[in-house]
Structure formats: structure tokens, C-alpha cells
ZASE-738550 format. One line per 3 residues: for each residue z negated, x negated, y negated of C-alpha. Coordinates in steps of 0.001 Angstrom, whole numbers. Layout:
N
Z/X/Y ~ ...
END
This chain:
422
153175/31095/-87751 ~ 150394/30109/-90450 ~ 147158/30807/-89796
147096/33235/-92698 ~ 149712/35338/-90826 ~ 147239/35611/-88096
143808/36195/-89771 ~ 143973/37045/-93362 ~ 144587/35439/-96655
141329/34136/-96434 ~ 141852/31619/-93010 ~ 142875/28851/-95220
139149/27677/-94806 ~ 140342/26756/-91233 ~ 141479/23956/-92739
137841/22538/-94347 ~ 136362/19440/-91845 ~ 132869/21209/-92320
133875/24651/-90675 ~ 136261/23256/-87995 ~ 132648/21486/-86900
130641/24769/-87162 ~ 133382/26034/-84870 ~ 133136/23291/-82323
129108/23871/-81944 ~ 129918/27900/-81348 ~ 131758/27137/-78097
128724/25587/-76413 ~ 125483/29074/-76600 ~ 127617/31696/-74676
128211/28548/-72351 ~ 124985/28714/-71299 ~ 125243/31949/-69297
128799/31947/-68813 ~ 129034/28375/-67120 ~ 126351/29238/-64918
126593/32923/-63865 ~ 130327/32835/-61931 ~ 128139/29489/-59730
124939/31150/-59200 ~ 125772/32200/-55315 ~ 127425/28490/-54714
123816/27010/-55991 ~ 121663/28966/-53404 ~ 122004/26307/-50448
122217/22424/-52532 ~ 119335/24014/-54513 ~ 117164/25451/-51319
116277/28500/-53076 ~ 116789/32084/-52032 ~ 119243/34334/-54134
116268/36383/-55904 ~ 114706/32666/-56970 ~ 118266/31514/-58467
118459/34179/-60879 ~ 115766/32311/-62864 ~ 118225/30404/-63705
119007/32854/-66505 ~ 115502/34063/-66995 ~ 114741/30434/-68163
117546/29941/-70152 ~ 116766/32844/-72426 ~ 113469/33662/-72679
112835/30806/-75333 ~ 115304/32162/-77933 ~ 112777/35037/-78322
109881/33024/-80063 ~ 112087/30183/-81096 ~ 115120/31314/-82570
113008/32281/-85899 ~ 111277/29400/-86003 ~ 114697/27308/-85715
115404/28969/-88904 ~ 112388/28234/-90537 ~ 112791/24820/-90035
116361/24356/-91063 ~ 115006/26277/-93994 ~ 112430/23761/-95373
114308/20610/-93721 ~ 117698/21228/-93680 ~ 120770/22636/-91582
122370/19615/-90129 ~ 119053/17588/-88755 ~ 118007/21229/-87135
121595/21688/-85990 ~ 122351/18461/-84404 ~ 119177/17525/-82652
119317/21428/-81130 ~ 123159/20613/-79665 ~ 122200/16905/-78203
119026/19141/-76511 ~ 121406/21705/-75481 ~ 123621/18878/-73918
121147/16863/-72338 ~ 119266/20071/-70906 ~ 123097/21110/-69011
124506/18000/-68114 ~ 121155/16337/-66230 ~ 120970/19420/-64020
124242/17482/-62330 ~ 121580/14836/-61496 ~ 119030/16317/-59013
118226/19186/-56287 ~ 115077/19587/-57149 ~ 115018/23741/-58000
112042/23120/-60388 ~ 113464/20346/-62125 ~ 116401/22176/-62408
114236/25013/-64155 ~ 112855/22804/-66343 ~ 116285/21433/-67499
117136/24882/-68137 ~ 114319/25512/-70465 ~ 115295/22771/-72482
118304/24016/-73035 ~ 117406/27362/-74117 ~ 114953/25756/-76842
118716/23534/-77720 ~ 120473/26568/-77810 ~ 117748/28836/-79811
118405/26188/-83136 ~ 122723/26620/-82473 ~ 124013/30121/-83147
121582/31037/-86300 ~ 121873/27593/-88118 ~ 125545/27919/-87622
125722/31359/-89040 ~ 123684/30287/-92008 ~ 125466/27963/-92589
128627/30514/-92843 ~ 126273/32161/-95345 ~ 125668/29037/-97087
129545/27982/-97801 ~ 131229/31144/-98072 ~ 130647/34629/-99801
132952/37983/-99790 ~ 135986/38285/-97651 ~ 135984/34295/-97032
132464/34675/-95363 ~ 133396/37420/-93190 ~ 135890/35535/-92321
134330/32688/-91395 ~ 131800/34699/-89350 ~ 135034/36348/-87866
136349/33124/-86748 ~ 132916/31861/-85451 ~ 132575/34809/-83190
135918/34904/-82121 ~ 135642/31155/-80818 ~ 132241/32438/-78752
134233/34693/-77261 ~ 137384/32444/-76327 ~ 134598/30158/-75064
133041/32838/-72682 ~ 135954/33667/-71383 ~ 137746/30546/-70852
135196/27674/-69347 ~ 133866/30084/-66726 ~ 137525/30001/-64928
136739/26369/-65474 ~ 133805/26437/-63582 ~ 134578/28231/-60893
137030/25706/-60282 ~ 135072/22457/-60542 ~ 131882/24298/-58028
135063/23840/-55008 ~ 134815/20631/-55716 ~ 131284/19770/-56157
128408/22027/-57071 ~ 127596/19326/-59925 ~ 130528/19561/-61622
130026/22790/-63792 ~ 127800/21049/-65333 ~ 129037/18018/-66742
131029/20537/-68816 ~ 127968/20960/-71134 ~ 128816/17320/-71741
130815/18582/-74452 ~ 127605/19033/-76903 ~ 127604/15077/-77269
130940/14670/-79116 ~ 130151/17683/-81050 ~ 126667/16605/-82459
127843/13472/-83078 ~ 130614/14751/-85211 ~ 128410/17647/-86940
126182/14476/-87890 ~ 128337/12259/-89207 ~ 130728/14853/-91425
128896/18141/-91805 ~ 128077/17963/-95361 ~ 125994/21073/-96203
125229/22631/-99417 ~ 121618/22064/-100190 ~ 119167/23968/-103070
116216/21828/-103045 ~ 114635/22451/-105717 ~ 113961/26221/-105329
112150/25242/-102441 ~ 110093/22601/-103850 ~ 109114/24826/-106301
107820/27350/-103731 ~ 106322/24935/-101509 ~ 103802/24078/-105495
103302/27556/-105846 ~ 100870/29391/-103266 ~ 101648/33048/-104412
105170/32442/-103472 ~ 104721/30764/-100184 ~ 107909/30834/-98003
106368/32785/-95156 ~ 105047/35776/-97603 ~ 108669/35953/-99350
110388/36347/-96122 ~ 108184/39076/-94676 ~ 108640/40772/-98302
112462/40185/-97678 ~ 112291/41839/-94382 ~ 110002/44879/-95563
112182/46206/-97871 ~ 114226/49419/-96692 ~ 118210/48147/-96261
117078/44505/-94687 ~ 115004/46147/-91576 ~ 117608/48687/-91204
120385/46433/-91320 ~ 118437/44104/-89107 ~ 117621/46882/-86986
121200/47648/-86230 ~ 122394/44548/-85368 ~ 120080/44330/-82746
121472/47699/-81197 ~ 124881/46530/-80837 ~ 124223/44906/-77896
122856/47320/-75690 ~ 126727/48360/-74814 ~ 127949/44854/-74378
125455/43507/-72198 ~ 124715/46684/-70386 ~ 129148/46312/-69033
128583/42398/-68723 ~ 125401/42899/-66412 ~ 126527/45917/-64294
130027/45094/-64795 ~ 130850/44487/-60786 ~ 128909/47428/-60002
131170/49714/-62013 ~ 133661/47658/-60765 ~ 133399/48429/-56858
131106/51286/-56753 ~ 132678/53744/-59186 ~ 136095/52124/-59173
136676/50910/-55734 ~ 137660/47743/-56810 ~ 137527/43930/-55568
134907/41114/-57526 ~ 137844/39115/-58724 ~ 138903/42505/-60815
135231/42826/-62094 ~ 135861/38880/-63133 ~ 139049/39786/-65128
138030/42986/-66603 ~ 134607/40519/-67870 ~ 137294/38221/-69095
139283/41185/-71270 ~ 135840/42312/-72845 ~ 135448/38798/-74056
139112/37803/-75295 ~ 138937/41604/-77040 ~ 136117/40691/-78974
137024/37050/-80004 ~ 140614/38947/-81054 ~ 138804/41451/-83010
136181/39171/-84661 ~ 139038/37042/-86249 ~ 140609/39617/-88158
137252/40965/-89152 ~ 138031/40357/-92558 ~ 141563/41771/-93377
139802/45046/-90976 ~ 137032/44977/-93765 ~ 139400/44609/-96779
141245/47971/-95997 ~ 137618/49764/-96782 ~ 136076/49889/-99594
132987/49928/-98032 ~ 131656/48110/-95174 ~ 129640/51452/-93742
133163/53001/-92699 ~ 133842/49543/-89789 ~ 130361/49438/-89204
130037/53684/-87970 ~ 133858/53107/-86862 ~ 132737/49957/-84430
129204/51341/-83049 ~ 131425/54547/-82022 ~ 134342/52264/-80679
131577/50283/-78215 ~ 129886/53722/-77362 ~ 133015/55838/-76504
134398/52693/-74994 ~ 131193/52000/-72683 ~ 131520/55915/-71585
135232/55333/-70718 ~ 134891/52452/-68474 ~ 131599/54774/-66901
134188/57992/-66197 ~ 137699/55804/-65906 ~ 139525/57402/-62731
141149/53853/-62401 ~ 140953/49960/-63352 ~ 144093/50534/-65720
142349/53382/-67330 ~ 138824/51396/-67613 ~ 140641/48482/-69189
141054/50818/-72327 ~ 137403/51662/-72430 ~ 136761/47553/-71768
139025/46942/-74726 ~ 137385/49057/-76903 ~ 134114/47708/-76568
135127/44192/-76742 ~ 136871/45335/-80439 ~ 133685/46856/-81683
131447/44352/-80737 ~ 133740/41488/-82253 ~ 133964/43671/-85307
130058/44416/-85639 ~ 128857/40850/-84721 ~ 130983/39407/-87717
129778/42298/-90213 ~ 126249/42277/-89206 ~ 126143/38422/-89637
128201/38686/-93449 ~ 126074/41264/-94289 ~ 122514/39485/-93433
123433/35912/-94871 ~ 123824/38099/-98153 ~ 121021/39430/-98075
118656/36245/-98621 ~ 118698/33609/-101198 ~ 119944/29438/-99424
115990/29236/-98933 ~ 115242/31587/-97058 ~ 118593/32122/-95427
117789/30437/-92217 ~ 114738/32812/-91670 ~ 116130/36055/-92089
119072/35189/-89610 ~ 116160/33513/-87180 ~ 114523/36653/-86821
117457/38990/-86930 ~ 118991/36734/-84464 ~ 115869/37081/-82029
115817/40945/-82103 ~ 119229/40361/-80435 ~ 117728/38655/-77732
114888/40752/-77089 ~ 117392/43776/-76808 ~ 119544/41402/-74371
116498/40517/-72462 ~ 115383/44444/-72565 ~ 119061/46482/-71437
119020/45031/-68520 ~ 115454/45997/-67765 ~ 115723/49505/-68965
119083/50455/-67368 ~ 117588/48769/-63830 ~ 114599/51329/-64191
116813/54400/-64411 ~ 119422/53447/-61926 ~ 116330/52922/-60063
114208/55933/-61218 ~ 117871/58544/-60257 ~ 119228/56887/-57082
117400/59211/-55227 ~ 117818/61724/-56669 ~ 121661/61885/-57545
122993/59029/-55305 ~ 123786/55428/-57436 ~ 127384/56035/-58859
125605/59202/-60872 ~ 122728/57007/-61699 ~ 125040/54406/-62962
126615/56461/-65472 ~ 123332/57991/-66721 ~ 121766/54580/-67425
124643/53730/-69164 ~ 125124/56512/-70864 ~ 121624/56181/-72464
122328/52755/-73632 ~ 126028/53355/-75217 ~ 124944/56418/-76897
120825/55938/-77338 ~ 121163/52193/-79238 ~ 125009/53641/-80707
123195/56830/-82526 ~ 120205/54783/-84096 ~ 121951/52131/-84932
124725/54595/-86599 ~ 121562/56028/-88509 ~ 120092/52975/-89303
123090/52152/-91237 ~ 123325/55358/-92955 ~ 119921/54672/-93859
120732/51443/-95277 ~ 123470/52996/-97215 ~ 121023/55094/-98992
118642/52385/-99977 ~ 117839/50777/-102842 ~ 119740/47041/-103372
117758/44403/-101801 ~ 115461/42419/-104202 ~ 113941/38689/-104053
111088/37663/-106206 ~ 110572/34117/-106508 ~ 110268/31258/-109595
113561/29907/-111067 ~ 113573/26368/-110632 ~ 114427/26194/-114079
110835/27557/-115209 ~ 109107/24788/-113295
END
């Protein structure tokens, strides 16, 4: 079967050296969590830590992103994709594979901060990129394919993980090994499209500084909206990923290896729906009908999976949200890269990038304050559903007006000097 049988007319790119690259460096962010999470428990003793301290694990991982991730894109912006790119996946590599090498918890910690600054200059330089080769159906495409790798990555290398930790607590690791061969390869035959002299001519002229023309960009009414939204689609995904074992066995009266397959379903539902993001979106003629259609499926499916009187029946609800989110994340991405001239590309998808990790960072927070806040009150399975509840339907309603918002507003405008005037 050709690959244009299986995601569009437009998956003929699959063929182009430069993309097949940009796919290999999308397997290795969602690694960072997903590598690490199924281990955490089988890290508490060779680390010495307690299993409140080895959650920081995580915490250390992602807090970087937050400041970083726009200034990656700043960078790649004035210097280029593919130094910002490949010094971010050798980081990202080193950071994994040298936890392998000591039991030292702080160490370890500080290992896993340097990742997090590797990965924070991976996922938006790649996605610009997208932006930067492609445009129309072959860009969503492209961003279709990207996110459908993540997801084949998350749910794929944790079952190898959770093999290799029988064997040796070390060996998870060495699986981030991976990032070497991949940088290497990104260096030597990613050849990106470059618009130089647009930005030399901003960096001569001080009333059209980069930093004021990107805050200009992000002012006017259909970027922040847009922007906005994409931020708000994870609230549902992350909110099943972190409490996913507590639906699991509380409400469902299920086992932990059931909580590990349903996590698995989410992700291969998302990475299927992501690659055909672009024959979904060619049956529309406009992109506001997926976009409503999606935030709905990942609410609704969320609520399912909350109420579902068995596994079989929450597997629908799990499928559902995997199939919005893979639809949303390759939309959202399209949608942004078009928004922004090459030169300030990078930027825009830095900073709409980072309001996705500061929602990430926050769901968990804010549905761990109500579960907290109504246990008493109405016993945890009850308080379970309400905190979930408020984040499948809460960040599914504004982002749903956000977009209708963004529908409304005026075409998005960039005002800077033609290179040809200089």
C-alpha cells in the first residue's frame, strides 16, 4: 500500500531526506516523560530517594521549557534552524544517557535539567521548520505526520523501558542514546530554507526591531486567540495521562497494567489521527469546522472515560480524545507557522509552544486542588469526575470561543521593510 493510500495525496513528502530527519528528532521530546514515568517506582532504592523526592524527576525535566522554549525560537530565528536544532538534540542526548552513569539523586537532577533545556530547542524548531518547507494541505500534513510519530514514540519505547529496568535500572536510559545518530544526521543533510536578508535588514533598522514585530504579531486579535487555543487543548490530554490509573482502579475497578494499555490507546489514537490530519482538513472548507469538531471530540471523550460503566466502554471515550488531540495539535501547529513571516517564525511557535507547557505544568495542579478541595465532601471517585469535568469542559468551551473569535477577526498583518527597499 503507498503511502498516499494511507495519508493523503499529499504524503509524497515522506519521501524528501530533510523531513524523514525532522521526523527522526520528533521521536526523542515525548521520550522524556514517557521513558522515565513507567521506571519511576524501580528508581526509588539505586537512587536512595523517597517516592515524593523521585517525582522531581519530572518537575526538572519540564520546568525549563517554560522560559526557554521562546527563547529557542528566537535564536533559531536570528541564527538559524539547524545549529539551534542539532546542538538542542546532542544536549537532549547527553542530559538522558549520562544519568546511566551515577547514583548520585542530585546529579541525576541536574542531568535532567539539561535535558529539558535540550528538549525546549526540539519540538518548536522542528515545527518551524514544517512551516518553513511546506504551506496548505502539504504543511498540515507534514505537521500531521510529525505528531503522529510523537505519538508512536510515546507509546512504543515506554514498553521498551519497562523491559530493560528488569534488567538493570540503567538501561532505560541508554535509550536516549538515540539523539546522537539523529543530530548527527540532522547536521550533516538537513538543508533548510533560509531568508537572510529580511532579517539583516531588520537587525539595520531600530523601528523594526525583531522583538517589537513579534509582540505586534502576537497583539493582534486572531494570533492570541489562536495561540490561546492551542494552549487549551491540553488540559483534556494531560488531565487522562496524569490521573489515568486513578480512573483506572478507583472508578473502574481495574488492574495498573489496564491503566498502562488504555495510556498506550490514547497515544496510538492520536498519532493515527494526526497523520490523516490533512485529507480530515480537505473535506472542510474551513478549518473552524475540525477545530470546534476536535475540542468537542477530547471534551465528550474525557467525560466518557469519567462516567464509562466499564474498561470496554472507557476505551471509546480514550479513543476519542486521543483523535481530537492528534487532530488539534496538527491544525494548531499549520495554522500558527502561517501566521508569521520565515523571520519571525521561530518566535511565534516559541511562545505558543510555551503556553502549552505552562497549561501542562498547571492541569495537574488545578485538578489536584479540587480532588483535594471535594474528597471530603463527596468521597474521591465524585471528586474525580468533578475535577475532570472542569478541565474537559472549562479549557474545551474557551478554547471553542477563542476560535470563534478568531474566525471573526480581521486577517493577520506584518509590517516590516522589503528587503528589496534596502
Amino acid at each position: 500500500m503507498s503511502v498516499t493510500a494511507l495519508f493523503g495525496e499529499d504524503a509524497s513528502i515522506l519521501e524528501e531526506t530533510d523531513l524523514q530527519f525532522l521526523l527522526g528528532g520528533t521521536l526523542l521530546p515525548v521520550l522524556g516523560t514517557a521513558l522515565v514515568s513507567p521506571v519511576l517506582d524501580s528508581l526509588i532504592d539505586p537512587l536512595g530517594v523517597s517516592p515524593a523526592s523521585v517525582g522531581w524527576m519530572i518537575s526538572v525535566y519540564t520546568a525549563p521549557a517554560i522560559v526557554l522554549i521562546p527563547v529557542a525560537g528566537m535564536l533559531a530565528d536570528r541564527y538559524g534552524r539547524k545549529v539551534v536544532l542539532t546542538s538542542s538534540i546532542v544536549l537532549f542526548g547527553v542530559g538522558g544517557t549520562a544519568i546511566a552513569f551515577t547514583t548520585d539523586f542530585h546529579v541525576v537532577l541536574f542531568f535532567r535539567f539539561l535535558q529539558g533545556v535540550g528538549f525546549a530547542g526540539i519540538n518548536p524548531i522542528i515545527i518551524t521548520s514544517l512551516g518553513d518547507m511546506y504551506e496548505g494541505g502539504e504543511e498540515e500534513t507534514a505537521q500531521g505526520l510529525r505528531f503522529m510519530a510523537s505519538g508512536f514514540s510515546g507509546a512504543v519505547f515506554p514498553l521498551f523501558a519497562g523491559v530493560l529496568v528488569v534488567m538493570a535500572w540503567q538501561y532505560p536510559f541508554l535509550l536516549y542514546a538515540l539523539a546522537f545518530p539523529i543530530a548527527l544526521g540532522v547536521y550533516l543533510w538537513f538543508d533548510e530554507p533560509t531568508t537572510s536578508s529580511t532579517a539583516t535588514v531588520i537587525e539595520d533598522d531600530e523601528s523594526a526591531s525583531y522583538t517589537r514585530l513579534l509582540i505586534d504579531l502576537c497583539r493582534q486579535r486572531r494570533v492570541l486567540t489562536i495561540v490561546i487555543a492551542r494552549s487549551l487543548m491540553i488540559p483534556a490530554f494531560i488531565g487522562f495521562v496524569t490521573y489515568n490509573s486513578l480512573i483506572v482502579v478507583r472508578l473502574l475497578g481495574g488492574t495498573p497494567v489496564q491503566a498502562g494499555i488504555l495510556t498506550a490507546i490514547a497515544y496510538l489514537s492520536f498519532a493515527a489521527s494526526a497523520s490523516q490530519a490533512g485529507r480530515i482538513t480537505s473535506l472542510f472548507e474551513s478549518r473552524l469546522y475540525p477545530l470546534i469538531g476536535s475540542n468537542l471530540s477530547l471534551s465528550l471523550g474525557l467525560s466518557i472515560v469519567l462516567f464509562a460503566p466499564s474498561i470496554g466502554v472507557a476505551t471509546v471515550g480514550i479513543i476519542a480524545i486521543g483523535a481530537g488531540f492528534g487532530i488539534l495539535g496538527s491544525l494548531y501547529r499549520s495554522i500558527i507557522t502561517g501566521f508569521a513571516p520565515q523571520f519571525l517564525r521561530a518566535g511565534l511557535v516559541g511562545l505558543s509552544e510555551s503556553g502549552g507547557r505552562i497549561t501542562a505544568t498547571l492541569t495537574p495542579l488545578v485538578m489536584g486542588g479540587i480532588i483535594g478541595f471535594a474528597s471530603p465532601a463527596v468521597g474521591l471517585p465524585a471528586a474525580l469526575q468533578l475535577a475532570g469535568l472542569v478541565v474537559a469542559f472549562g479549557g474545551g468551551g474557551v478554547a471553542i470561543a477563542c476560535l470563534l473569535i478568531a474566525n471573526a477577526a480581521s486577517p493577520v498583518s506584518v509590517d516590516y521593510p522589503d528587503p528589496a527597499d534596502a
